[in-house]
C-alpha positions in Angstrom: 115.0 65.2 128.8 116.3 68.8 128.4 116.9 68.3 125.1 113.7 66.8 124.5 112.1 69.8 126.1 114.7 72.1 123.9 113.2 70.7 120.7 109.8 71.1 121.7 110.4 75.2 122.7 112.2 75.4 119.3 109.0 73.9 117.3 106.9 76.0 119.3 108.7 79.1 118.4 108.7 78.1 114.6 105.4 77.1 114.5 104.3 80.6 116.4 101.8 83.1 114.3 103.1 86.1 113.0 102.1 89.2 114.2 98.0 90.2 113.8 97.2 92.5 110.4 94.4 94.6 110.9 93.2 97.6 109.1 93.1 100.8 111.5 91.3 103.9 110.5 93.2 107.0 111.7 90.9 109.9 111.2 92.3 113.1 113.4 93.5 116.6 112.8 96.0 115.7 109.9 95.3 113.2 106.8 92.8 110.7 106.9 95.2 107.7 106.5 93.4 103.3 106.5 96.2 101.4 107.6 96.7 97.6 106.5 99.4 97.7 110.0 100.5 95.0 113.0 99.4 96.8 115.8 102.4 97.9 118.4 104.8 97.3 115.6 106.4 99.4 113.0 105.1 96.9 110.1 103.2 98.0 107.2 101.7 96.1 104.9 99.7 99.6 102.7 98.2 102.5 103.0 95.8 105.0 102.2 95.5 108.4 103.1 94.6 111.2 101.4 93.4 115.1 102.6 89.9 115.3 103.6 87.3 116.0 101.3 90.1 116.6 98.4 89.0 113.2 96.4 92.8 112.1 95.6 93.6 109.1 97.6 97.1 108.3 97.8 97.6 104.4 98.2 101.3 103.3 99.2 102.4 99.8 99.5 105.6 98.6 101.3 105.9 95.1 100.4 105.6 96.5 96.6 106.6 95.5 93.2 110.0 95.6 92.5 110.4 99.1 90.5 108.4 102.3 90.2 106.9 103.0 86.7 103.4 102.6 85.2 100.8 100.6 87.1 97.7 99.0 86.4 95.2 99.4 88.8 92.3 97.5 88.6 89.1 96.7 90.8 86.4 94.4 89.9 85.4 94.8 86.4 87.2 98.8 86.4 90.7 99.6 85.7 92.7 102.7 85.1 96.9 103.2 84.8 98.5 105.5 86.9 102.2 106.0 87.6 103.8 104.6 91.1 106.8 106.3 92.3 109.0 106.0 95.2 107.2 106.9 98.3 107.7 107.3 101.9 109.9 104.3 103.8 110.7 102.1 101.0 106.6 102.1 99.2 105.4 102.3 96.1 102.7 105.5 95.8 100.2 106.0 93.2 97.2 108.4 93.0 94.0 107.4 92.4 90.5 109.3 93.0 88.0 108.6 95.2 85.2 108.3 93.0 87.1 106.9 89.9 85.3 103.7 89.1 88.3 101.6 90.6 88.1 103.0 93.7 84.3 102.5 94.0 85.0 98.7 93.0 87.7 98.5 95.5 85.6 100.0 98.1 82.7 97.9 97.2 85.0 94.2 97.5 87.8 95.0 99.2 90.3 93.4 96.5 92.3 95.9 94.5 95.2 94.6 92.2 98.4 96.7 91.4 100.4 95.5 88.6 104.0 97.1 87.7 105.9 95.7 84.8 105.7 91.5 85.5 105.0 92.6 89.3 101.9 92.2 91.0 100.5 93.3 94.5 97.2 92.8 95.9 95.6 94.9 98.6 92.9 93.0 100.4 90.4 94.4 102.6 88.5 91.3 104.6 84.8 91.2 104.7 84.8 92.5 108.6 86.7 96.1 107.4 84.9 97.1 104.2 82.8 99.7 106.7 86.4 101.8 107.4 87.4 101.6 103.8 83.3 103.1 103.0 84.0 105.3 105.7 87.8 106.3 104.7 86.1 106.6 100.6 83.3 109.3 102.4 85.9 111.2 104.1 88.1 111.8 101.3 85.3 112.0 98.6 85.5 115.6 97.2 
């Protein structure tokens, strides 16, 4: 019986969900930084922040391609290429501004795509977010 009950706490823990990603928009004194995060946990997934009203957003990923170099960024039917570089806690940053045609096509979806070198990455913002990424895009919007 106990080790019936063993195996059944054991498949339980495997078959427990992750943590919950959500997108949190952190708007205060500093940066304006959209956060793809677990709440209560360290883990990111990206980010984007940039200075208000200066129009460059930076957008870092930390589960990112392999190496810095030249990315393709593209949006919908917009693309652009932009160089990543090693960014803060292991990411991969790249520039891009807020009114270049990718951003308003990521804004617009919620689906950008990041490719470095054979590497891709895809940053999705779900259906029920898209009003903090708007927002985030009319914040930073210079």
């Amino acid at each position: 019986m106990t080790l019936m009950v063993s195996l059944l706490l054991a498949a339980a823990l495997q078959a427990a969900p992750g943590p919950a990603w959500t997108w949190t928009l952190y708007d205060g004194d500093g940066p304006v930084v959209l956060a793809n995060e677990a709440p209560d946990t360290p883990d990111l997934r990206a980010t984007l922040q940039c200075d208000r009203g200066a129009g460059a957003v930076e957008v870092s990923l930390y589960d990112p391609p392999a190496q810095p170099g030249f990315a393709r960024v593209s949006a919908g039917r917009a693309s652009t290429t932009t160089e990543a570089q090693a960014g803060r806690d292991g990411a991969v940053s790249f520039v891009v501004r807020a009114d270049h045609p990718v951003f308003a096509a990521f804004a617009g979806t919620g689906l950008m795509t990041v490719a470095v070198g054979d590497d891709q990455s895809q940053i999705v913002v779900q259906p029920r977010h898209l009003g903090k990424l708007r927002r985030f895009t009319d914040l930073c919007a210079g």
